[in-house]
N, C-alpha and C positions, 0 to 999 in steps of 0.2 A: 393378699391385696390384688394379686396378679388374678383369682379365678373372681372378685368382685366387678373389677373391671373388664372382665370379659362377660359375666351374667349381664354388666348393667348395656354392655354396648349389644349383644345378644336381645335383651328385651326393645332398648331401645329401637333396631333394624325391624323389628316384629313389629311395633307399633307403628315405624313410618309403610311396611311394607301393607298392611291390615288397611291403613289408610288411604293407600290408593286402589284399594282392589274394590271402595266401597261402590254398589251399584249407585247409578245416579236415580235422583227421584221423578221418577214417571209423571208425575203433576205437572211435572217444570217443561214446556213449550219450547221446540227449536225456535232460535233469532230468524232464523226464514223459514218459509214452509216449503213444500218437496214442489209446490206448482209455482212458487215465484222464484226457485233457482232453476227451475225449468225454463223458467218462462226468459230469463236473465241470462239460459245459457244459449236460447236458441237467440237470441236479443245478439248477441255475441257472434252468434258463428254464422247470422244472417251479412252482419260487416263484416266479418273477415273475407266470407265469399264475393260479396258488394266491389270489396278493397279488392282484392284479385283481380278480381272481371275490370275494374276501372282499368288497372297498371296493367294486363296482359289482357289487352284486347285483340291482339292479330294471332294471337295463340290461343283460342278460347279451352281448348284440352288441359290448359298447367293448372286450372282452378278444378279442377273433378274430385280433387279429393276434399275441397271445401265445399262445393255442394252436397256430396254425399256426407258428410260431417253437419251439414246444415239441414238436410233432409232427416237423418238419425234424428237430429234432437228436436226435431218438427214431430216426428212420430212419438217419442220420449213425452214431448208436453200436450201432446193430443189424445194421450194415450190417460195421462193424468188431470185433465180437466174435469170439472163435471160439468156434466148435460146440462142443457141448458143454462150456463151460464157465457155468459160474455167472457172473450179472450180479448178484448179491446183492453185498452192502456187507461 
């Protein structure tokens, strides 16, 4: 009894394990594409720099790392555009 219930939990662990190693199907489209979470992340780090600058205005030096953060993903979504199309909203 004891080596049945070891074969059947053994096959079982094998079936869950086979299950998730399966590849996903290449057909199937991401929910966003690689230039609208570009486009959402520079969307993002352009306010956070904005929100910065507004609250530390006699310090303009403490936002430098949100500009550089917001240039990065300026080049990131420039880099992934295509030509000639419109980066407008």
């Amino acid at each position: 009894m004891r080596l049945f219930l070891a074969l059947t939990a053994a096959i079982a662990a094998s079936n869950l394990l086979s299950a998730c190693a399966e590849t996903p199907d290449p057909n199937l489209r991401p929910l966003v594409s690689p230039e609208l979470a570009a486009r959402q992340q520079y969307d993002r780090a352009v306010a956070r720099y904005q929100s910065c600058v507004a609250n530390n205005s006699a310090k303009a030096t403490t936002c430098e790392w949100q500009r550089n953060l917001m240039e990065a993903d300026g080049r990131l979504l420039a880099s992934l555009e295509v030509p000639g199309q419109s980066s407008d909203k």
